[in-house]
N, C-alpha and C positions, 0 to 999 in steps of 0.2 A: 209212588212214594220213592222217593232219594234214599241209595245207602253208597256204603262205599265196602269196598276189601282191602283189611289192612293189616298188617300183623297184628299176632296176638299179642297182649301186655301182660303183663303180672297184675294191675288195676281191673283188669276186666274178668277176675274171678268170680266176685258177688255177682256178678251180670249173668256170669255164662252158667253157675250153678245154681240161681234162681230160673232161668229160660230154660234150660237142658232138663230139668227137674219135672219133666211132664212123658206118664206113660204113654201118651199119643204118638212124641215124638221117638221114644224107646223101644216101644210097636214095631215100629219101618225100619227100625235099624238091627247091626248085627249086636251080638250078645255083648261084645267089647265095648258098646256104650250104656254102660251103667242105670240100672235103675233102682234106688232112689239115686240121683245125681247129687254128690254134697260139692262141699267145696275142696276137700283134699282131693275129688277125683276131678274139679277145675285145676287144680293147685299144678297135678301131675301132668295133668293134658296138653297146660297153654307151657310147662318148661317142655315136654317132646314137643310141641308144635312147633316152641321158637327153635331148637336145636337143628333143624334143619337152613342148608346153605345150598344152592336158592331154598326160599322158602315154599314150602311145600301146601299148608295147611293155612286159609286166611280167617280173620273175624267176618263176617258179616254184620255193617255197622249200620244203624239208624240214627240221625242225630248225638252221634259220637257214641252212641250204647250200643256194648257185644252183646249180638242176637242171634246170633247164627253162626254157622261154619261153615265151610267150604275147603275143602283141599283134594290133591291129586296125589297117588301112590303109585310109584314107577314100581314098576314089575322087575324080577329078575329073572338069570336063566333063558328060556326060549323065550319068556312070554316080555325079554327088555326092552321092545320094543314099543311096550303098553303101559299107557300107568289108568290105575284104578279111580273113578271120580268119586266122591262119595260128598254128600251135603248134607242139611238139618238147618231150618228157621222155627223160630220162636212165634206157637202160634197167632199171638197176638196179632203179626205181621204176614198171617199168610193169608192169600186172596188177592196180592197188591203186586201181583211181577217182578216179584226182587229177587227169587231163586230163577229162573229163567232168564233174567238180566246176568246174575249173577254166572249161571251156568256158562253163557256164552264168554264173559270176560275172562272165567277161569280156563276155557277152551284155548284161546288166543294165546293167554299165557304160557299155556301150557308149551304149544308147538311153537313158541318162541325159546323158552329157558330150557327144555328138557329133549335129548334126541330118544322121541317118541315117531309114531306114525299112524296112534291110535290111543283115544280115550274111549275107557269104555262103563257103565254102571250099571248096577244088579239089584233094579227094583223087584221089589214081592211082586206077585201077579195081584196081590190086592190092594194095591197103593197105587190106583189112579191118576191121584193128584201127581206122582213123581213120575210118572209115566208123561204127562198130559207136557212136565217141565220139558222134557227131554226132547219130546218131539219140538216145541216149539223154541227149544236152542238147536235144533237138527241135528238130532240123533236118531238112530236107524235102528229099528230092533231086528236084531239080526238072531235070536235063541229064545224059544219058551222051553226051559225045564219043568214037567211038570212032579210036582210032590216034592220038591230035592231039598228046600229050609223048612227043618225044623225050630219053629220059635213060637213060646206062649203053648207049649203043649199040642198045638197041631203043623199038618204038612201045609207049606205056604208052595205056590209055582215063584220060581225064580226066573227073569229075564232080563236079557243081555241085550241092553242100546249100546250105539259106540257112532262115533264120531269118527272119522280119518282126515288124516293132515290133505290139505288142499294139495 
């Protein structure tokens, strides 16, 4: 399946807070993405997405419709050498290689625009499927925390893939 990364729009709110609007996708992520997802918390999301220069945070697109997101979070302090990877597709579309694709494009990007020398993400230990992404954009799990996120009422294992600049 064809997508593309593009910036975010102000038009692609109804998209992103009908898609985002699923506790599946709420589940795997941290507490700062909202669940129920309306549209004032699209509204806030895609003006911080665009506020950034480079841009940091992209749509993930299917046939011109925001379905997903994708962005990178430079670190400060000791750790500015690293920026955080963080994603989310809209079930409809998952099963079809496009965060995986996706993965690898925003990698590239990344150690083009940004002086990093490390991307890295913090899948749950019960999130397979983002596990499964990472590996096959090659990334390296390099930490099992065990018990350390709390979310949904119980202890999830947190782990740390990461990517380093060639």
């Amino acid at each position: 399946m064809d997508f593309e990364l593009r910036k975010w729009e102000t038009a692609d709110a109804e998209h992103l807070a009908r898609y985002a609007n699923n506790p599946k996708i709420a589940n795997q992520l941290t507490d700062g993405f909202p669940h129920p997802y309306t549209l004032d918390n699209a509204h806030k999301f895609i003006d911080m997405a665009r506020s950034h220069a480079p841009t940091r945070i992209f749509a993930i697109t299917v046939d011109g419709v925001a379905c997903g997101g994708i962005g990178l979070h430079p670190q400060t302090d000791i750790m500015v050498k690293n920026a955080e990877l963080g994603y989310w597709l809209a079930e409809p579309f998952w099963g079809n290689g496009i965060v995986s694709k996706a993965v690898q494009e925003i990698v590239e990007y990344g150690f083009k625009h940004f002086d990093i020398t490390r991307i890295y993400a913090r899948p749950f230990g019960t999130n397979l499927g983002s596990q499964r992404v990472l590996q096959k954009a090659g990334f390296t799990l390099e930490a099992r925390f065990e018990k350390t996120v709390y979310k949904n009422g119980r202890l999830e294992d947190e782990l740390y893939y990461a990517v380093r600049r060639p």
